[in-house]
C-alpha positions in Angstrom: -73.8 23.1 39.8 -73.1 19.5 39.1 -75.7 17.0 38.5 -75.5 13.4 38.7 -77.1 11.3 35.9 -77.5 7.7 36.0 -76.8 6.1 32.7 -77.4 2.3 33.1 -75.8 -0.9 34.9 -75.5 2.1 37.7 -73.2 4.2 36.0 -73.9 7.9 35.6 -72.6 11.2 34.3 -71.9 14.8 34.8 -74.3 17.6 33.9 -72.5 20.9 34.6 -75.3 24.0 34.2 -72.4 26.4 33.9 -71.5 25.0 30.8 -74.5 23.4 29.3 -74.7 20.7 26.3 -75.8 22.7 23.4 -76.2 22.0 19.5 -75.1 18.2 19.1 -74.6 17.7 22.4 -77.5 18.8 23.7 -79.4 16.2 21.0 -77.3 13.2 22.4 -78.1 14.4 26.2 -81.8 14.5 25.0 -81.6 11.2 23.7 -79.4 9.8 26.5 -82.8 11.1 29.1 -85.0 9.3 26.6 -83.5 5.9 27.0 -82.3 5.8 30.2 -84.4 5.3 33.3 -83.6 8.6 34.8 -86.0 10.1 37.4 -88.5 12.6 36.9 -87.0 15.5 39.6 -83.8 15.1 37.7 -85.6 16.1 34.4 -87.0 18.9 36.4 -83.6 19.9 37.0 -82.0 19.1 33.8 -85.0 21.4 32.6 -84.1 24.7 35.5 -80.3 24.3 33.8 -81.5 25.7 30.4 -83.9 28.4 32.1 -81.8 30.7 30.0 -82.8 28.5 26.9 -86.6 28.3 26.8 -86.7 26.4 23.8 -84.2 23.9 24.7 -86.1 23.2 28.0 -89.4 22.6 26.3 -88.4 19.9 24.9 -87.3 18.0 27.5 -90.2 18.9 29.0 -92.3 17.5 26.2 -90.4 14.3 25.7 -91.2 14.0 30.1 -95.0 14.4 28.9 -94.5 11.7 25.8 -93.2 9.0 28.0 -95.8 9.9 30.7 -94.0 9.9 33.6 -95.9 12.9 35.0 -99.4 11.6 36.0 -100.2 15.5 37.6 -100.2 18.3 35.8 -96.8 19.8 36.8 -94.7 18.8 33.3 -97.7 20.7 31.7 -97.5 24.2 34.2 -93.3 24.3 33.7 -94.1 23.6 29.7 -96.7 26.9 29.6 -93.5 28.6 31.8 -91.0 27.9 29.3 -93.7 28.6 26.0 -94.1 32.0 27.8 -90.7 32.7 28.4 -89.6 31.5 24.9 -92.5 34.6 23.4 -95.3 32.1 22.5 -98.3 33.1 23.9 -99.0 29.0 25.4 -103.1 29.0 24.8 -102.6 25.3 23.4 -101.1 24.4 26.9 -103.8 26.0 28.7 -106.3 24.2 27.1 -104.3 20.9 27.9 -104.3 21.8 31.5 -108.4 22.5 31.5 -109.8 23.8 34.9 -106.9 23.1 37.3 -107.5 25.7 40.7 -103.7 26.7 40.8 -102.3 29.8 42.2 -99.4 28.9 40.3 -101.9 28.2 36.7 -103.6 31.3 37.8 -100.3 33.3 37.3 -99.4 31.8 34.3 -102.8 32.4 32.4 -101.9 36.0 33.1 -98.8 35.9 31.9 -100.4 34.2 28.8 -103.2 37.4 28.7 -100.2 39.8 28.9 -98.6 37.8 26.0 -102.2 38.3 23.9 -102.8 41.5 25.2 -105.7 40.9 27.1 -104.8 43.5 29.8 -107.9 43.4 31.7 -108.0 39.4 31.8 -104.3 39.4 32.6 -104.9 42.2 35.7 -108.2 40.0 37.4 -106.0 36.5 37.2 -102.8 38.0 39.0 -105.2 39.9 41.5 -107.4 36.7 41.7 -104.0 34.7 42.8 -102.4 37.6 45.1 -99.6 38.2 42.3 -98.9 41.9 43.2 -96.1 42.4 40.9 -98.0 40.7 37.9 -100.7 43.7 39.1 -97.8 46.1 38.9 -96.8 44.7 35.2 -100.1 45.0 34.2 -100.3 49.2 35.6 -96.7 49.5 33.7 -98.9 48.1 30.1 -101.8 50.1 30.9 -100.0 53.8 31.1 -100.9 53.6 34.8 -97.2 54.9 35.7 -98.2 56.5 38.8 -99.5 53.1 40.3 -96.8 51.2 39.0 -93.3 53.6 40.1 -94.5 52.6 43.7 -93.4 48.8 42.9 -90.6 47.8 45.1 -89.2 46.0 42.0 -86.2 48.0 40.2 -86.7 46.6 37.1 -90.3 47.7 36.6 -89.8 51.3 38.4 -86.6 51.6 35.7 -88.9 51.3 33.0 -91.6 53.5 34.2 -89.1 56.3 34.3 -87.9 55.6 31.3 -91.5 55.7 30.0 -92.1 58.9 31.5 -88.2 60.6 30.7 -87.7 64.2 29.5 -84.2 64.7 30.6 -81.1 62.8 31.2 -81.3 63.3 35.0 -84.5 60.8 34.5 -82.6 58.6 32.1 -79.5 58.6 34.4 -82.3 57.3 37.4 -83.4 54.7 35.3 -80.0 53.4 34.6 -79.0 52.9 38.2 -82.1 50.9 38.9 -81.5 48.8 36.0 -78.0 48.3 36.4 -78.6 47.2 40.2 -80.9 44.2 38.6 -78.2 43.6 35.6 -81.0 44.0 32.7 -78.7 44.1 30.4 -80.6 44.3 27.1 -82.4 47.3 28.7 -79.1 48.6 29.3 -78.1 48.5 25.9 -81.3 50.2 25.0 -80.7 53.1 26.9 -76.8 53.3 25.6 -75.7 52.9 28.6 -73.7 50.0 27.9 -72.8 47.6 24.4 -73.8 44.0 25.8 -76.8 42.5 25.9 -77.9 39.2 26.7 -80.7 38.2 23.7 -80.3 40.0 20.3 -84.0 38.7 19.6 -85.1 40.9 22.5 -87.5 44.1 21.8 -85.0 46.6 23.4 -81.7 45.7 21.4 -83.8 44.9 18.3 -85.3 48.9 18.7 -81.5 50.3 19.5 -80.0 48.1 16.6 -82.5 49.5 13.9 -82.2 52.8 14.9 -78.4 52.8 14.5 -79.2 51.4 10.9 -81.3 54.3 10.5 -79.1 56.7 11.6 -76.5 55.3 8.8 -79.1 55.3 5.8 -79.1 51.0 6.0 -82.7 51.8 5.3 -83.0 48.3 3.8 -81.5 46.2 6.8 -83.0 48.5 9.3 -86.7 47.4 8.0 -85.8 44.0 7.9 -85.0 44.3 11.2 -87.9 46.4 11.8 -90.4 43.6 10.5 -89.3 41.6 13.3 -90.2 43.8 16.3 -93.6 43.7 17.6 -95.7 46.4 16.5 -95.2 49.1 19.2 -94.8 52.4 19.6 -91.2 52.9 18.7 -91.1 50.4 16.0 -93.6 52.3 13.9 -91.6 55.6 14.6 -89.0 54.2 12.9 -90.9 53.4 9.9 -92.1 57.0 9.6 -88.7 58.4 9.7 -87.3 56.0 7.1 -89.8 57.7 5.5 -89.4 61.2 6.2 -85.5 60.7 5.8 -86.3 59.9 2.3 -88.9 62.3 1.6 -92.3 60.8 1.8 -93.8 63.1 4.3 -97.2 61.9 3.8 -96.2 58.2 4.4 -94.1 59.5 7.7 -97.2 61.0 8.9 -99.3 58.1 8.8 -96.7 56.0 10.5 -96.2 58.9 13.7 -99.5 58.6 14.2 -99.8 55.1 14.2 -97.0 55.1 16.6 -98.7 57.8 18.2 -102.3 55.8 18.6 -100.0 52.8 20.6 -98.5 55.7 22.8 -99.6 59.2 22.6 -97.1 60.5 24.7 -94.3 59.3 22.8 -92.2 62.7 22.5 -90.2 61.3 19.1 -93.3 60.7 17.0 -95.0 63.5 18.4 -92.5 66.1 17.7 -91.8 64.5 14.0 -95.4 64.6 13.5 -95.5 68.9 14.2 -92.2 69.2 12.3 -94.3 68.3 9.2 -97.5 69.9 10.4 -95.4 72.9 12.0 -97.2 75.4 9.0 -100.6 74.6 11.4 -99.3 74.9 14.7 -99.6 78.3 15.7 -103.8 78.0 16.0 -103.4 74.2 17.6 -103.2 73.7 21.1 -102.4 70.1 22.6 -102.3 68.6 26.3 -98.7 68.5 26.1 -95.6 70.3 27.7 -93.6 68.5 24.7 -96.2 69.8 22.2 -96.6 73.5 23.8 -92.5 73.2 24.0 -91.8 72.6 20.2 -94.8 74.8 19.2 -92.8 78.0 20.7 -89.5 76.9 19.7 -91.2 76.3 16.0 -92.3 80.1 16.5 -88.9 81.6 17.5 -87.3 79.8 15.0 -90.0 81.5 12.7 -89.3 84.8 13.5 -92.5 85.0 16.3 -91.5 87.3 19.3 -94.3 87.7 20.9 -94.6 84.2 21.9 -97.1 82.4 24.8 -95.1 80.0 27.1 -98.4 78.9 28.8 -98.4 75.0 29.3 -95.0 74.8 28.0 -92.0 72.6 30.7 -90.0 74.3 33.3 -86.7 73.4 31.3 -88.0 75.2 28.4 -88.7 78.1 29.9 -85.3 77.6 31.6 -83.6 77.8 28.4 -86.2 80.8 27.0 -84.9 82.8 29.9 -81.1 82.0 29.7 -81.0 82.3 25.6 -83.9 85.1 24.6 -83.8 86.9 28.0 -81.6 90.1 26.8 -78.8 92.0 28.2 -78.2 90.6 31.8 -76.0 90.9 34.8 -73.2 88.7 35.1 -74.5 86.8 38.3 -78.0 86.5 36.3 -76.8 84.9 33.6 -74.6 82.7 36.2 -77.7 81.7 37.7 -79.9 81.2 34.5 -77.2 78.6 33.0 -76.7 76.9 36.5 -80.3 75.8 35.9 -79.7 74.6 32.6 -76.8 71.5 33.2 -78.4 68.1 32.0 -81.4 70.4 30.2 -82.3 68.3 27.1 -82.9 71.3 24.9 -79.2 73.1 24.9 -76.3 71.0 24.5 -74.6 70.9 28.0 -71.3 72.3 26.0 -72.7 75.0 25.3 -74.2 75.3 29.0 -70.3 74.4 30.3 -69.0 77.2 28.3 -71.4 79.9 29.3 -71.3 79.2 32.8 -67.4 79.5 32.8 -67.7 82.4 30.7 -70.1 84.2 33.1 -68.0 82.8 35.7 -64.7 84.9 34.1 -66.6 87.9 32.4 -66.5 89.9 35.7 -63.1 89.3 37.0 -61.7 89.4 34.0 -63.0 92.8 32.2 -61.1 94.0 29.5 -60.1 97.9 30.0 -57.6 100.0 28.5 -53.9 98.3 27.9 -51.3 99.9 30.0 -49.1 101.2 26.8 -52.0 102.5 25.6 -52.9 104.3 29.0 -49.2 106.0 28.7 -50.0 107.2 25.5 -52.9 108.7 26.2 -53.7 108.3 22.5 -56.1 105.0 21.9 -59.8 105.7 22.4 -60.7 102.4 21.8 -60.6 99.1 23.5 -58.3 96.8 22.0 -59.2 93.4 24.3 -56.7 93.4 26.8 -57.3 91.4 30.6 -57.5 93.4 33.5 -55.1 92.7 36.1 -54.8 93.1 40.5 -57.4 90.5 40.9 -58.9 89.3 44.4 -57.9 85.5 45.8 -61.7 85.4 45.8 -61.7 86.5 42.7 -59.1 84.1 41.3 -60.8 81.4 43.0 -64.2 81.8 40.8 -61.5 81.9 37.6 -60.3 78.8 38.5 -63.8 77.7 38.7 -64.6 78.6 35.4 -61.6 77.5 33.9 -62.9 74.2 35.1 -66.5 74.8 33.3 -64.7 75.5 30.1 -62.6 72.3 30.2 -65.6 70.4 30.3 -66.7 71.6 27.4 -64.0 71.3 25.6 -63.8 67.8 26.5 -67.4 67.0 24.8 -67.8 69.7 21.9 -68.1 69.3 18.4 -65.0 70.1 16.5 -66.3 73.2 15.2 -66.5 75.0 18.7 -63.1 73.8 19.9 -61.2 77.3 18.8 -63.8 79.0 20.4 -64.0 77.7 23.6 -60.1 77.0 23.4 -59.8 80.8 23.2 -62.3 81.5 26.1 -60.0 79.1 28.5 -57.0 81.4 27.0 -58.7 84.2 27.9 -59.2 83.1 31.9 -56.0 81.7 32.0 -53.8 84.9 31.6 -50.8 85.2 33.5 -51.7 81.3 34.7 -48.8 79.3 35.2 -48.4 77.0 32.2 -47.9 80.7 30.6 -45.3 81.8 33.1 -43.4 78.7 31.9 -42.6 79.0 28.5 -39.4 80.6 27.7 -37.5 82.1 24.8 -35.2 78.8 24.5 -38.4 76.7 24.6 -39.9 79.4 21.8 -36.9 79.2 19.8 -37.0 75.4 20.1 -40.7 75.8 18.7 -40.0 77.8 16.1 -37.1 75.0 14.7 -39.9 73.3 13.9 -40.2 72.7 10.2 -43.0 71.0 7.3 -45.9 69.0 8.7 -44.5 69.1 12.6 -45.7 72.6 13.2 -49.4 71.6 12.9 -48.8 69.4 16.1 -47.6 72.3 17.8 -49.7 74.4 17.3 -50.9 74.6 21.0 -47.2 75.7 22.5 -47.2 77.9 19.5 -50.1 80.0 20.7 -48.9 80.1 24.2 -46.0 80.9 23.4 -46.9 83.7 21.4 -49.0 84.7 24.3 -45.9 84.6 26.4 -44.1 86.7 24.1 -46.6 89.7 24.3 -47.3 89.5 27.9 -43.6 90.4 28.1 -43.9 93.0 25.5 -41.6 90.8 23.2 -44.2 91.3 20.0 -41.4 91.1 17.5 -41.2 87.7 18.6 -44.3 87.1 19.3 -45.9 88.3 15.9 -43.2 85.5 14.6 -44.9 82.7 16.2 -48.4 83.6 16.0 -48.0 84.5 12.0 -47.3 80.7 11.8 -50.6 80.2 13.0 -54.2 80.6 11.5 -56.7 80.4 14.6 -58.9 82.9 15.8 -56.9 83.5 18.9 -53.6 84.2 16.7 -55.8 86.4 14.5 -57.3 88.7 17.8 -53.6 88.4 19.0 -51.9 89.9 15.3 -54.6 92.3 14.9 -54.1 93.5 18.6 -50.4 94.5 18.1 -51.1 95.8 15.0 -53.3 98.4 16.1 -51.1 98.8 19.2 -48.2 99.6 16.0 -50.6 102.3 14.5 -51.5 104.1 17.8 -47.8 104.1 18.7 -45.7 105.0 15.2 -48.9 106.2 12.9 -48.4 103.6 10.6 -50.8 102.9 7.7 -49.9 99.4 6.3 -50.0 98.7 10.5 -53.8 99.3 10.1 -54.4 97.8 6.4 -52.5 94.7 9.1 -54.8 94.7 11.5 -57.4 94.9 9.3 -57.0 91.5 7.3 -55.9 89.3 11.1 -59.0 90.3 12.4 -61.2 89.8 9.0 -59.5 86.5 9.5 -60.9 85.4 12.8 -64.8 86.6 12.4 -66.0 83.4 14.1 -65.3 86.0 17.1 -67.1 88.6 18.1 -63.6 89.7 19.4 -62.1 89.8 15.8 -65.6 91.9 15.0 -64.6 94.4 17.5 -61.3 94.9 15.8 -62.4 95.2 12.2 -64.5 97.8 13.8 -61.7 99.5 15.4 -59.3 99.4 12.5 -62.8 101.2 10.4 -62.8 103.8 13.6 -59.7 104.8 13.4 -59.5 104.6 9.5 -62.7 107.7 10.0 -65.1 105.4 8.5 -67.2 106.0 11.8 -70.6 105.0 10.6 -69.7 101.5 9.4 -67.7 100.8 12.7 -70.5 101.7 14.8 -72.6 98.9 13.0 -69.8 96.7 13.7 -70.0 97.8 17.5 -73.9 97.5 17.6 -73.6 93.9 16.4 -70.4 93.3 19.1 -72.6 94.5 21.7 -74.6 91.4 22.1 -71.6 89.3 23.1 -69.5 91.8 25.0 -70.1 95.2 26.8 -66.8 96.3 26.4 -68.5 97.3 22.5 -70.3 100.1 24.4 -67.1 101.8 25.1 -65.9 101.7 21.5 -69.6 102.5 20.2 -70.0 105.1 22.6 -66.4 106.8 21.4 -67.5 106.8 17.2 -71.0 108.6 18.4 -68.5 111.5 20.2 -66.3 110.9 17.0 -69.7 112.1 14.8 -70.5 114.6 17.8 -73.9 112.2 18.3 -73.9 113.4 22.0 -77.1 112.1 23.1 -76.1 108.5 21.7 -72.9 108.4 23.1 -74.3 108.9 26.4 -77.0 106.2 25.8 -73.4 103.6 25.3 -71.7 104.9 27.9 -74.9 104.3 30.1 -74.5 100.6 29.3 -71.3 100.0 31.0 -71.5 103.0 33.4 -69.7 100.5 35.8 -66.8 100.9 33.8 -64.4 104.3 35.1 -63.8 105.4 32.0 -67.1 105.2 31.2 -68.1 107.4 34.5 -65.7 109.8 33.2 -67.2 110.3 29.5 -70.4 110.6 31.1 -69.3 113.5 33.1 -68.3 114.8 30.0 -70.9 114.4 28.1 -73.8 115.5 30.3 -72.5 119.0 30.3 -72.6 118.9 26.6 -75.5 118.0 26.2 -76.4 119.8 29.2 -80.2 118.7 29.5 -82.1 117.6 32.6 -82.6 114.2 31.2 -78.6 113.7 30.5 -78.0 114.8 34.2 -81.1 112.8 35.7 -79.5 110.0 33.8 -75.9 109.6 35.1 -77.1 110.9 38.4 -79.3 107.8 38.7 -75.7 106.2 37.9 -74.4 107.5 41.1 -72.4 110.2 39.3 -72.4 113.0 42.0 -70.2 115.7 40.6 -73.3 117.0 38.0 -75.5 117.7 41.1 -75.0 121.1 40.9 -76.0 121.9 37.1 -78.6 119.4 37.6 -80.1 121.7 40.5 -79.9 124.9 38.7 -81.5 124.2 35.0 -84.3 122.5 37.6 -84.4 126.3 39.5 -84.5 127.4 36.1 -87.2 125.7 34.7 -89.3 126.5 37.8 -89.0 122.5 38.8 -88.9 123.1 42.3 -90.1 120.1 44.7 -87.3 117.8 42.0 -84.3 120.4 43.0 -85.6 120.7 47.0 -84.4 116.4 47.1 -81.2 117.1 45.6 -80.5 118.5 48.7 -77.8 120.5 47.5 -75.9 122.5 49.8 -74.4 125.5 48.1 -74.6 128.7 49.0 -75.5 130.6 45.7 -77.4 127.8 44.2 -79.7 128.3 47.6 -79.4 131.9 47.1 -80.8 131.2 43.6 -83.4 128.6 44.5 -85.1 131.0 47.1 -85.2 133.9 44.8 -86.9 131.6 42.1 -89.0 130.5 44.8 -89.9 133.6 45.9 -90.5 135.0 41.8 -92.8 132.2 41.2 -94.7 133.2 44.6 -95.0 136.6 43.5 -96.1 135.5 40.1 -98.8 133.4 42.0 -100.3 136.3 44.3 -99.9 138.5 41.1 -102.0 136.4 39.1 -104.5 135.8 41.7 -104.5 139.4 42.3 -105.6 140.0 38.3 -107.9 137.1 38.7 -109.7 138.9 41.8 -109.5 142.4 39.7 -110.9 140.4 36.9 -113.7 139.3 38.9 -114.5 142.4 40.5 -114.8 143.7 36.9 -116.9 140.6 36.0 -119.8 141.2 38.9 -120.1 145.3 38.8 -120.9 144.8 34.6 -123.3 142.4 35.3 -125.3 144.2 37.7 -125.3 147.7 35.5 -126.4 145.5 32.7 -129.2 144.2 35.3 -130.2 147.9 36.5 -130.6 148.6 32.8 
């Protein structure tokens, strides 16, 4: 906007408050308004222009107040405005003004009470002049959050969820409502963007020493410290200057200082139990936060019996996903579903378990088809089942997608893992169906420092190679390579080598890829394979106990060592675990009639294995458990034969036994009455 300024002798000139005078010009345009008979509304404008500029607007203002050419008191209400704005707290003006009845003074004074503190004095001026959202500003300083969300102001209904924020769902709330108002300095707070408007402002002070914490500027970051108003977050930062360097004593007495300004303030609070954390297990606090860390202090002390009473529903959320033991596929599906955006797992690590739960089913790893036709391998090696569903395929692609987003956000560390996992899924996909032997051969030109940037085509193509049965050339490439994918890959057709042509350094092969890739649990399943079929059977099966955790398929393998060391009864027990599994059903079979106990046949009957009815229903004849063999309902001719004779041997028993009981009896009563005739 363009305002016209006269300037003597009926000249004037241009003031443009989209590009205001500032430094030396704004001290000439001051002293051009001082001597030049310009009219008081055009001061008042002059003054609106620098609105963003507080401090520059005072003083034209004041020199409006020196020349007196504001009888009323209006100069002196915009000079407490601009005092107010500018951070002073404006009780000099206030006194200047006196006992003016304003609406208008009214809302200023509580501006001035907020400015000093005075929260109560603040809250009966604003309600006093009808001033609902200084009421509202005054429930936001109070802690009165509940009152103060139901503001139709954005700004203040931003902060209140920020306030109140355990996740980034909240967070993410927050941001919309103050990105709809453009507060930027709040939205540099919250990292949700890298401008702000006012680096003396509270918020980008607080996110500007906290970087300099971060980076161990210990010195600049208390500089910068000093000049932030004592709240809450300020002396947080103080105490972990401190307890980055040590001082935990010092720390604690700054979290809770910080503490005493805000006592829900999560950061302090949890800082403050990380030092105190030797007390915790007798303390109990108000707090989901508090009864959160104080069981996650406890599991990460070894506690298992641990009381999630008064602790959040994301906590327990990630109790039930992480510590809730072996679970069914769709189970842990469901229990990682609920975890996206929870602040207490990294959502990587939810991305990647959701697509690996999404995969585990469809893609199970069973018996290779080579190794099928030889008949000889009695262990499972890691090879993808094929044949699967569109439906099926669908959920793949699904969890393909899950994957990708985590590895688009993970720490480098996890990449090879989760890089591996999306392999996995992928099989037979058709960026795989694409590679060619020229395109291999044109990899495998490569020479010096350009194979490391491609490595990627290298392990697909290697991949490739063995999907076609190529693993000449595919050993080739993935020697080249030192991932744990190419190690699980070497170590596969290694063993596959051994099985097939009995050779020894195959093994000793095998052995060292997969000691290479331990990072896996797949890798740990072949070092225990390679110890199997070495006959070091009792160190394998530790290796298959620990594999088990991570992947079922371990049963198979553990469950094969225990028949190895003729440990029936615990072979059964890993077979049980993945009885889904047909080869599993078909070692159970086995294995019950070794065993050949009614608990081994109640067990894999209760697995739907039918074919033991029979055996089950005779040692329960035998063993005179009657009523158990009558719901079998077996329908065999001599195994009813044989029911009914036991039947009827345990009813002759009966009426034999109460026969001698009545003899016994008779004998009982005719000796007592001789002894009474006597």
């Amino acid at each position: 906007m363009i305002i016209k300024v006269p300037h003597g002798n009926g000249e004037c000139f241009d003031f443009d408050t989209d590009n205001l005078p500032l430094g030396a010009r704004f001290d000439r345009l001051l002293e051009t308004l001082r001597s030049s008979d310009v009219q008081l509304m055009v001061h008042y404008a002059i003054a609106h222009g620098y609105k963003k500029h507080p401090k520059l607007a005072m003083k034209i203002i004041e020199q409006v107040i020196e020349k007196g050419m504001d009888t009323g008191r209006t100069s002196l209400l915009m000079l407490l405005a601009c005092k107010l704005q500018a951070g002073a707290d404006g009780i000099d003006v206030v006194q200047r003004i006196g006992g003016l009845e304003s609406t208008t003074f009214d809302i200023l004074k509580g501006f001035a009470s907020l400015k000093r503190k005075s929260y109560d004095a603040a809250l009966f001026l604003f309600r006093k002049a009808g001033f609902q959202l200084g009421v509202e500003i005054c429930n936001y300083y109070t802690g009165n959050y509940l009152e103060a969300k139901k503001s139709m102001n954005k700004v203040i209904r931003g902060y209140c969820i920020v306030k109140e924020a355990r996740d980034v769902k909240e967070i993410c709330k927050a941001t919309v409502l103050l990105e709809s108002e453009g507060i930027r300095n709040a939205l540099y707070r919250l990292n949700a963007s890298d401008e702000y408007d006012d680096e003396t402002n509270t918020d980008v002070m607080i996110r500007q020493a906290e970087e300099l914490v971060e980076k161990g500027d210990f010195v600049k970051a208390k500089d910068l410290i000093d000049r932030i108003p004592r709240n809450a977050e300020s002396l947080y930062l103080r105490g972990k200057i401190e307890h980055i360097s040590g001082s935990t004593e010092n720390a604690k007495r700054w979290y809770m200082e910080s503490l005493e300004c805000d006592k829900l303030f999560i950061k302090s609070e949890y800082n403050l139990q990380r030092i105190l954390q030797q007390k915790m297990r007798d303390v109990s606090y108000p707090s989901k936060e508090f009864s959160d860390f104080k069981v996650y202090m406890q599991i990460k002390n070894g506690v298992n019996d641990v009381n999630l009473n008064g602790c959040s529903d994301e906590f327990r959320d990630v109790i039930s996903a992480v510590l809730g033991g072996r679970r069914k596929t769709d189970v842990g599906l469901r229990r990682y579903m609920k975890l996206i955006g929870n602040c207490w797992i990294e959502n990587f690590v939810v991305m990647n378990n959701i697509g690996y739960f999404m995969c585990r089913g469809i893609r199970p790893f069973d018996r290779h088809k080579e190794n099928e036709e030889d008949g000889s391998d009695k262990f499972l090696v890691g090879s993808i089942g094929e044949n699967c569903s569109t439906e099926q395929e669908g959920l793949v692609s699904e969890g393909v997608k899950y994957l990708e987003m985590a590895l688009d956000v993970c720490p480098d560390q996890y990449r090879e893992a989760i890089k591996y996992n999306i392999g996995y899924a992928t099989e037979d996909k058709q960026m795989l169906r694409e590679c060619t032997i020229k395109e291999a051969e044109l990899v495998l030109s490569v020479a010096g420092d350009g194979i490391e940037h491609a490595s990627e085509e290298l392990e697909l193509m290697g991949y490739h190679h063995m999907q076609r049965k190529e693993f000449k050339l595919a050993k080739k490439i993935l020697q080249r390579m030192d991932t744990v994918y190419s190690s699980i890959a070497l170590g596969n057709m290694c063993i596959r080598s051994f099985i097939k042509d009995n050779n020894e350094s195959a093994l000793e092969n095998a052995m060292d890829a997969f000691s290479k890739g331990l990072r896996s649990y797949y890798c740990g399943n072949g070092v225990g394979i390679c110890l199997a079929l070495s006959g070091r059977y009792e160190e394998a099966a530790q290796i298959f106990r620990e594999v088990v955790v991570d992947w079922k398929g371990g049963y198979v393998n553990l469950g094969n060592i225990m028949v190895c060391m003729k440990r029936y009864k615990e072979a059964m027990e890993a077979f049980l675990n993945v009885s889904s599994m047909r080869y599993s059903r078909r070692m159970l079979g086995m294995l019950c009639r070794v065993v050949d106990t009614i608990e081994s046949y109640m067990a894999c009957m209760n697995e739907g294995l039918s074919d033991i009815k029979g055996r089950l229903f005779e040692l329960l004849v035998l063993e005179e458990r009657l009523e158990e063999a009558e719901q079998l309902d077996v329908d065999d001719a001599e195994l009813l034969n044989m029911y009914n004779r036991k039947k009827e041997e345990v009813k002759e028993r009966g009426m034999d036994l109460k026969r001698k009981r009545n003899e016994i009896n008779e004998y009982r009563k005719r000796r007592n009455a001789s002894y009474n005739k006597e």
